[in-house]
C-alpha positions in Angstrom: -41.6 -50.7 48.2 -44.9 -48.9 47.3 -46.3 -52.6 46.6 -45.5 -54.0 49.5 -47.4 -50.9 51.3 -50.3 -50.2 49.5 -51.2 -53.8 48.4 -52.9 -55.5 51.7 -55.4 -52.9 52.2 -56.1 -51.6 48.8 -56.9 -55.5 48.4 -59.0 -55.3 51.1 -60.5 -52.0 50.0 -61.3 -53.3 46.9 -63.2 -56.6 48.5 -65.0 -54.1 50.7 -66.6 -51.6 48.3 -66.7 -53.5 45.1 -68.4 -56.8 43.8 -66.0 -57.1 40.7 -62.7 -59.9 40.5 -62.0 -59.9 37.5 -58.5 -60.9 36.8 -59.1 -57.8 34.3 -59.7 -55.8 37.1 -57.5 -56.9 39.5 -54.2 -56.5 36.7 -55.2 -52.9 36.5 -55.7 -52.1 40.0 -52.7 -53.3 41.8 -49.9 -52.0 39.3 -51.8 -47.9 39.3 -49.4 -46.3 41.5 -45.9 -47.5 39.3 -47.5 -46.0 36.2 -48.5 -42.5 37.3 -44.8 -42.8 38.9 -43.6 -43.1 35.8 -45.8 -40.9 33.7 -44.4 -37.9 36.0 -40.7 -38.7 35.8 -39.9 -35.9 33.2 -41.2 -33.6 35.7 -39.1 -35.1 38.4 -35.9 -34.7 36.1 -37.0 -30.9 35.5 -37.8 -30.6 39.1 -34.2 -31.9 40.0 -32.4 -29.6 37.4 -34.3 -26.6 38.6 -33.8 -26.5 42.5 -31.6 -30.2 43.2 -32.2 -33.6 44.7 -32.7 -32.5 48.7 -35.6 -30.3 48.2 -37.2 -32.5 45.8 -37.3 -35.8 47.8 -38.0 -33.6 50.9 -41.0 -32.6 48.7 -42.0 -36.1 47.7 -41.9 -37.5 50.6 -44.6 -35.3 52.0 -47.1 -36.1 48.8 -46.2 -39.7 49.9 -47.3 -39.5 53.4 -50.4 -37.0 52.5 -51.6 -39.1 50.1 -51.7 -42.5 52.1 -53.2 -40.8 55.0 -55.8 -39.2 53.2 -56.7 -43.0 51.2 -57.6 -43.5 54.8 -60.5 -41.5 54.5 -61.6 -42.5 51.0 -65.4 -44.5 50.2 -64.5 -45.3 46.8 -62.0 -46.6 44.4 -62.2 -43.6 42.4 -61.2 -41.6 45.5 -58.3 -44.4 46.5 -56.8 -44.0 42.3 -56.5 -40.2 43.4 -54.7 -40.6 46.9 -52.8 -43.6 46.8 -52.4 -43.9 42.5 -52.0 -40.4 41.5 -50.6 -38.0 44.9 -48.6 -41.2 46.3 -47.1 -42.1 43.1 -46.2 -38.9 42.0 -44.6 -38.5 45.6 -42.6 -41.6 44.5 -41.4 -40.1 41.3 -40.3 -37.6 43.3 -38.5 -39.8 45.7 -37.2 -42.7 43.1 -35.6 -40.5 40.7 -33.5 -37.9 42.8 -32.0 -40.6 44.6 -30.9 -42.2 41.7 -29.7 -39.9 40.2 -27.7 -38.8 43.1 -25.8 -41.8 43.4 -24.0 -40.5 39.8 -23.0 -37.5 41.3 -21.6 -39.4 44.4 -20.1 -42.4 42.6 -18.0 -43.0 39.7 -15.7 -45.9 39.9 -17.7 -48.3 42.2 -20.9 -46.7 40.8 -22.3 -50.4 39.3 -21.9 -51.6 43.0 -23.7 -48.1 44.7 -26.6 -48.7 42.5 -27.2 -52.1 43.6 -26.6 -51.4 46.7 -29.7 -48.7 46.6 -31.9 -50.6 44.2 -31.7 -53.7 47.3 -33.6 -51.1 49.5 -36.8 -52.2 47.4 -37.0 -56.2 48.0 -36.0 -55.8 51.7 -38.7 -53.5 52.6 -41.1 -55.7 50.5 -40.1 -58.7 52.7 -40.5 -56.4 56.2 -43.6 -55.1 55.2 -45.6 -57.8 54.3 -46.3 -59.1 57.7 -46.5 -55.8 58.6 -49.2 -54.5 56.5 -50.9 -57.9 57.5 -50.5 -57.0 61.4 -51.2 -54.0 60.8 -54.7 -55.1 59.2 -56.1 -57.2 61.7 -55.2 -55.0 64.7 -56.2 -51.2 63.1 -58.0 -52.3 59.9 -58.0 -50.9 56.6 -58.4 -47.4 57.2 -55.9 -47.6 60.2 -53.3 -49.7 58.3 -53.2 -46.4 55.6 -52.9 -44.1 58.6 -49.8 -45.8 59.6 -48.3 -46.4 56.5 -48.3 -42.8 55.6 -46.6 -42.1 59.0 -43.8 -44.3 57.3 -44.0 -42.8 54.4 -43.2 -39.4 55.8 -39.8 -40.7 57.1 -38.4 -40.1 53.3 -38.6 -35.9 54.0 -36.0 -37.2 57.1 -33.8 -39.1 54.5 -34.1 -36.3 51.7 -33.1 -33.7 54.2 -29.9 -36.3 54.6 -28.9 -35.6 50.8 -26.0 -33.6 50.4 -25.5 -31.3 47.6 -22.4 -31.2 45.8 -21.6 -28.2 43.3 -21.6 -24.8 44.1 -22.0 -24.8 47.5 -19.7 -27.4 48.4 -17.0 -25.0 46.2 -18.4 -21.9 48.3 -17.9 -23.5 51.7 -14.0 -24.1 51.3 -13.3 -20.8 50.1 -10.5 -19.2 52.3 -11.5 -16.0 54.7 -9.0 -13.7 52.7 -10.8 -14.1 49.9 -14.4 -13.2 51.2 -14.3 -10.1 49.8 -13.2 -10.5 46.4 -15.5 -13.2 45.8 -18.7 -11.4 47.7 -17.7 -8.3 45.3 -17.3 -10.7 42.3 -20.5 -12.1 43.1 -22.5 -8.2 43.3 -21.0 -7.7 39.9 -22.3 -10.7 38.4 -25.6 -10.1 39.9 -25.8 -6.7 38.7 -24.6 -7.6 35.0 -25.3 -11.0 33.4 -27.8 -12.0 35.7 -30.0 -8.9 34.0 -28.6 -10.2 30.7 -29.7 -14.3 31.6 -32.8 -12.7 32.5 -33.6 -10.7 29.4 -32.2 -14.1 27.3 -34.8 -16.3 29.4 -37.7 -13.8 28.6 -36.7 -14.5 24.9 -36.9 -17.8 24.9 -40.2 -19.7 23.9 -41.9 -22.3 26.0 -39.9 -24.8 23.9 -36.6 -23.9 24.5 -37.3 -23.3 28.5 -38.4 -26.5 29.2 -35.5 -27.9 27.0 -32.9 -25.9 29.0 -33.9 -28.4 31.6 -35.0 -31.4 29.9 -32.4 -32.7 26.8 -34.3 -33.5 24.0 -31.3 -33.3 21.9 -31.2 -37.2 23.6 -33.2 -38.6 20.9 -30.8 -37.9 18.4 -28.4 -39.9 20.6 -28.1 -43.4 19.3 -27.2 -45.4 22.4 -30.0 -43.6 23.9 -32.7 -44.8 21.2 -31.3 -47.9 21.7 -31.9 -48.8 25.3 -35.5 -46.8 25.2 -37.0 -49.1 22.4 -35.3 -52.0 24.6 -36.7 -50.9 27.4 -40.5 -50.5 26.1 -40.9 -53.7 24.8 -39.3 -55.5 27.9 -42.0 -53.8 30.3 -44.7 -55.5 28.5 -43.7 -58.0 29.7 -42.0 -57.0 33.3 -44.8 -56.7 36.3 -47.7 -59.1 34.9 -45.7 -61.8 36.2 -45.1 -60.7 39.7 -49.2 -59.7 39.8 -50.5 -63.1 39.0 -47.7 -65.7 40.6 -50.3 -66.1 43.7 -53.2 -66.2 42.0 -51.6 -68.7 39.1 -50.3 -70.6 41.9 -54.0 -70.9 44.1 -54.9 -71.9 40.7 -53.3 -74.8 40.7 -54.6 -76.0 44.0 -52.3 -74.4 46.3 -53.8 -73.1 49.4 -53.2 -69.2 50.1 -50.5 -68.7 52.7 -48.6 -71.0 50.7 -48.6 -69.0 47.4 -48.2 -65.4 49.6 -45.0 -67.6 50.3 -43.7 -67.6 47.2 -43.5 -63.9 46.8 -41.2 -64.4 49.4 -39.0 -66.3 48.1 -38.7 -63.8 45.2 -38.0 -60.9 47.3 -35.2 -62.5 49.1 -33.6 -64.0 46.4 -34.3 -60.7 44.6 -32.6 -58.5 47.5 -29.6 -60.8 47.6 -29.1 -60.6 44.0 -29.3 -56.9 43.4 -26.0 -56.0 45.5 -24.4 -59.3 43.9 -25.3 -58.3 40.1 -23.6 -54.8 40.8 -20.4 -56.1 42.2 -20.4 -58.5 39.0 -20.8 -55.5 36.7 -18.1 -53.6 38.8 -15.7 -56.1 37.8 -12.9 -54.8 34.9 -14.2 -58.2 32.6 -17.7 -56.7 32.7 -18.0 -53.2 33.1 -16.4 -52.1 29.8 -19.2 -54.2 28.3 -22.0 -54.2 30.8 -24.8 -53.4 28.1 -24.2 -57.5 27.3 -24.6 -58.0 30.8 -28.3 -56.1 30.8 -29.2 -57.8 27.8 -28.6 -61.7 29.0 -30.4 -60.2 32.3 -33.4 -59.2 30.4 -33.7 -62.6 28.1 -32.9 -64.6 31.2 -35.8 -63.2 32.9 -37.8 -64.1 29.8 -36.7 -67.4 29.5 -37.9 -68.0 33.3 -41.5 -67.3 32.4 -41.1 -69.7 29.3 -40.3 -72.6 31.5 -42.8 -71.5 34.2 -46.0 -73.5 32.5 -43.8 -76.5 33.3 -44.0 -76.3 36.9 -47.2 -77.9 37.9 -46.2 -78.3 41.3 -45.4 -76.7 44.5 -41.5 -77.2 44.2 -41.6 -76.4 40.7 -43.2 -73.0 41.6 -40.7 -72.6 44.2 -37.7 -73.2 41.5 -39.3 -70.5 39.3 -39.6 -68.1 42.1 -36.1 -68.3 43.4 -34.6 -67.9 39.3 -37.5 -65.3 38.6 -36.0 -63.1 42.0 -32.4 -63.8 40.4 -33.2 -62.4 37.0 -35.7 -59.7 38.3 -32.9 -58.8 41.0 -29.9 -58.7 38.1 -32.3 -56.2 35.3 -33.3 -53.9 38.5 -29.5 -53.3 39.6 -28.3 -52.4 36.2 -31.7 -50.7 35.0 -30.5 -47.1 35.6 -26.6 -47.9 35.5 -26.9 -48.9 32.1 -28.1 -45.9 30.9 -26.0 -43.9 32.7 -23.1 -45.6 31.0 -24.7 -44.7 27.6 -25.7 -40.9 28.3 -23.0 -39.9 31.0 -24.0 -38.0 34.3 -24.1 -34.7 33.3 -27.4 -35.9 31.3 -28.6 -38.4 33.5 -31.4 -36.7 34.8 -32.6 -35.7 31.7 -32.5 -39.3 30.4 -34.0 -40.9 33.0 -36.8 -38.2 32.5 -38.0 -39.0 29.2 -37.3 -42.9 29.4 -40.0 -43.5 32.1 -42.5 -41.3 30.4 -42.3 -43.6 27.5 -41.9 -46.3 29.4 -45.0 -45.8 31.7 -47.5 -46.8 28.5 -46.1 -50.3 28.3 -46.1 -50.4 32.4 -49.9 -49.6 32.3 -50.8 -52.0 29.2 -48.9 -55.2 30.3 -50.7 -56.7 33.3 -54.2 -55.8 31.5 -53.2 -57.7 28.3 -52.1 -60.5 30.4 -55.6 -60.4 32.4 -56.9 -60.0 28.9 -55.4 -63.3 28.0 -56.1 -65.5 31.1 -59.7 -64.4 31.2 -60.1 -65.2 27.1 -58.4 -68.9 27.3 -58.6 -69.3 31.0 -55.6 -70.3 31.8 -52.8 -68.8 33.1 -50.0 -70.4 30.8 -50.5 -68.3 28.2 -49.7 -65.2 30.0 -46.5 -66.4 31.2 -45.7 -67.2 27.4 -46.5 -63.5 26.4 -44.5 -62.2 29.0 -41.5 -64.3 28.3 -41.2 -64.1 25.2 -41.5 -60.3 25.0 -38.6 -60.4 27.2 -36.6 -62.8 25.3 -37.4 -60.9 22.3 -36.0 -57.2 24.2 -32.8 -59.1 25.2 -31.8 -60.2 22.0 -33.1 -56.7 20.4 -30.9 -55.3 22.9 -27.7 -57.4 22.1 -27.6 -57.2 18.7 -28.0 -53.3 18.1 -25.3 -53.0 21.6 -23.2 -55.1 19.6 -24.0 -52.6 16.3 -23.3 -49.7 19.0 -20.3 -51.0 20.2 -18.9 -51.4 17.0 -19.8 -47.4 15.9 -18.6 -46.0 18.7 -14.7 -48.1 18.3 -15.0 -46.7 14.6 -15.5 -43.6 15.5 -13.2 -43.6 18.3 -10.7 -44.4 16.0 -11.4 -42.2 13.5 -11.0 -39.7 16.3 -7.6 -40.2 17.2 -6.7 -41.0 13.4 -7.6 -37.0 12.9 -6.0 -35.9 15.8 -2.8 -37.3 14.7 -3.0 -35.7 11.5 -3.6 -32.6 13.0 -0.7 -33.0 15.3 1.3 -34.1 12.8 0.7 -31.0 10.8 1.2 -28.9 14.0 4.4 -29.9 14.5 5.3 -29.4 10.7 4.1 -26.0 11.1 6.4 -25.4 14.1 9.1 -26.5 12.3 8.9 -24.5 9.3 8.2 -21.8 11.9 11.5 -22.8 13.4 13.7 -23.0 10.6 12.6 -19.1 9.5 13.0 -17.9 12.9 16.8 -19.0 12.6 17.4 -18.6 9.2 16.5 -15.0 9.7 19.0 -15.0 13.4 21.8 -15.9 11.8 24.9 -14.0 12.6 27.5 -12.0 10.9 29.6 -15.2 9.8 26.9 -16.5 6.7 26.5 -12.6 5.5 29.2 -13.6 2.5 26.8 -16.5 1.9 24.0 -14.3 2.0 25.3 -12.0 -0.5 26.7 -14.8 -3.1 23.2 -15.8 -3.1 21.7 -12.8 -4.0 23.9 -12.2 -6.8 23.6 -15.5 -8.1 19.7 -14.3 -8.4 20.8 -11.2 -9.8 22.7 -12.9 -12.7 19.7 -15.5 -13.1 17.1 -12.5 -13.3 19.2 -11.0 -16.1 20.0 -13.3 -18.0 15.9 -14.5 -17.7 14.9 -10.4 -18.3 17.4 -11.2 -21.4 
């Protein structure tokens, strides 16, 4: 969505107080806002552990609005990288992250089809705000056009304050009345007592250990985890450029402008309708249980798209790449976060989802420059699409064979698991029975003393006769 808003008059922004186009210049520009978004996502995760999602998205969607009002004022680009690239995209770390991470706190069994669900917000804005932001435009101009947008923007502090908590509180609200007492006296004991002694821990603590009580680093030793971030940093080489020079490749080729702006179109539609569709595929019992195949054909089916895309040198060849470049870009957006909650679990979700996108932002930021880089060396636009693809192709397969490797570990170790637990049950019952038999060799009643006493002379006689 923050595209779709910014990108009309932070084009016309850029036409206005600058004499550069560079292809360079114009790859590093447009994409700003998505890596500072992503730089700041471990602080978002910490942000969320600390004080929850409501408060946080509240939070963000005030820098949101702040920050595209006050681009409205700005009389340079340096100014419009501070309000709209870093205080707007760190408002939409703030907004992006607690709501996804929400949605595995809500949702567990139809969780694949909740995130797609919420990742189709994206593409359907994109579509209703591009004639916007051009109506906007030629009615209020630039500067009014920001004014407005940041109005929007402000709406998310409506939908944050709509988020709500589950935990504590919601445990708190259904106690009974008979019991306020107990619990409000249980509750002045635990203030008075451990909370001095959490307190006196948390002083102890380094820096180090602080920020890790709400940030797991101990993720990194997690090999799922290592797999899907290496996955994921080489497919974002290769992720935006494409979208960032589809218009200009197409006016390239001799197609007029309104006609290319058309074609993002295409890709956002077909990209909204296939978000929702990939996560009821991934919902289904034949995928689910291995849905990390399912990310990595999305990822080298993408890749594949921009392979082919040289070939189309016309109009309805750019048209077919569109409409499979929406599918594929729809199908890796709907499982990008579902996948890795699969691999980490919720409970360190937000964590995960922290340190992925701050090593994921580097690749964000270098991938439409190295593709600009490229055009303007060979000056032509082919050769990008060939990076980008097969980057992508490359991360898909990356990504199938070590899931497959993973895959494989975790059924070894899983059985493993439940070889030792039935040897430790089996052991646990023969200790019971030996337990058993004493207990009622020792409860045995006065019918086996004659026994009893045969056998201990019959020991007798055997330790004299050995003593002899």
């Amino acid at each position: 969505m923050s595209s779709g808003l910014v990108q009309s008059p932070l084009v016309s922004l850029c036409v206005s107080l600058a004499t550069r186009s560079s292809l360079f210049d114009m790859a590093f520009h447009v994409p700003t806002n998505k890596e500072w978004k992503s730089a700041t996502g471990p602080i978002s995760s910490i942000l969320v552990n600390r004080y929850g999602s409501r408060p946080v998205v509240m939070f963000g969607g005030l820098l949101c609005g702040v920050g595209m009002i006050s681009a409205a004022f700005c009389t340079s680009i340096l100014q419009l990288y501070i309000c709209v690239g870093f205080i707007t995209g760190f408002g939409l770390a703030l907004n992006l992250q607690p709501s996804v991470i929400i949605i595995g706190k809500y949702f567990l069994k139809r969780r694949p089809i909740a995130n797609g669900l919420a990742m189709a917000g994206s593409p359907v804005m994109l579509c209703t705000l591009a004639p916007l932001n051009q109506f906007l435009f030629d009615n209020f101009g630039w500067r009014g056009s920001f004014l407005i947008l940041g109005a929007i923007l402000l709406n998310c502090c409506v939908a944050g304050a709509l988020f709500r908590p589950i935990g504590a509180g919601t445990a708190l609200a259904k106690t009974p009345v008979n019991e306020e007492g107990k619990d409000a006296l249980k509750g002045k004991i635990t203030e008075d007592g451990p909370m001095e002694k959490k307190t006196e821990e948390e002083e102890g603590k380094d820096c180090f250990e602080k920020v890790n009580q709400y940030l797991d680093f101990s993720l990194f030793k997690h090999r799922g985890f290592l797999i899907y971030l290496i996955g994921n940093v080489l497919m974002f080489l290769g992720f935006f450029a494409p979208i960032v020079f589809l218009a200009p490749y197409a006016k390239h080729t001799g197609i007029d402008e309104y006609s290319a702006a058309f074609l993002l179109s295409i890709l956002a539609v077909v990209d909204m309708v296939a978000r929702p569709a990939t996560g009821i595929v991934a919902n289904s019992r034949w995928v689910r249980p291995r849905i990390q195949y399912f990310f990595s054909f999305a990822i080298a089916f993408n890749g594949a798209c921009h392979l082919l895309c040289p070939l189309a040198s016309s109009y309805t060849g750019l048209l077919v790449y569109s409409s499979f470049f929406g599918l594929a870009f729809g199908m890796v957006c709907a499982m990008l976060f579902e996948t890795l909650m699969d691999l980490v679990g919720a409970a360190r979700f937000t964590s995960a989802v922290g340190l992925v996108t701050i090593a994921e932002c580097c690749t964000i930021l270098l991938g439409p420059p190295i593709g600009g880089i490229l055009i303007d060396t060979f000056g032509d636009y082919k050769y990008m699409f060939i990076k980008c693809g097969a980057v992508m192709v490359l991360a898909g397969t990356f990504l199938f064979i070590m899931n497959y490797y993973n895959y494989r570990m975790l059924a070894k170790e899983e059985k493993e698991r439940k070889k030792k637990e039935e040897h430790l049950k089996s052991v646990r019952t023969e200790n019971e029975g030996k337990k058993n038999w004493n207990k009622d060799s020792t409860q045995d009643g006065p019918e086996l003393e004659p026994l009893r006493e045969n056998g201990e002379g019959v020991k007798k006689e055997m330790n004299g006769t050995n003593e002899v």
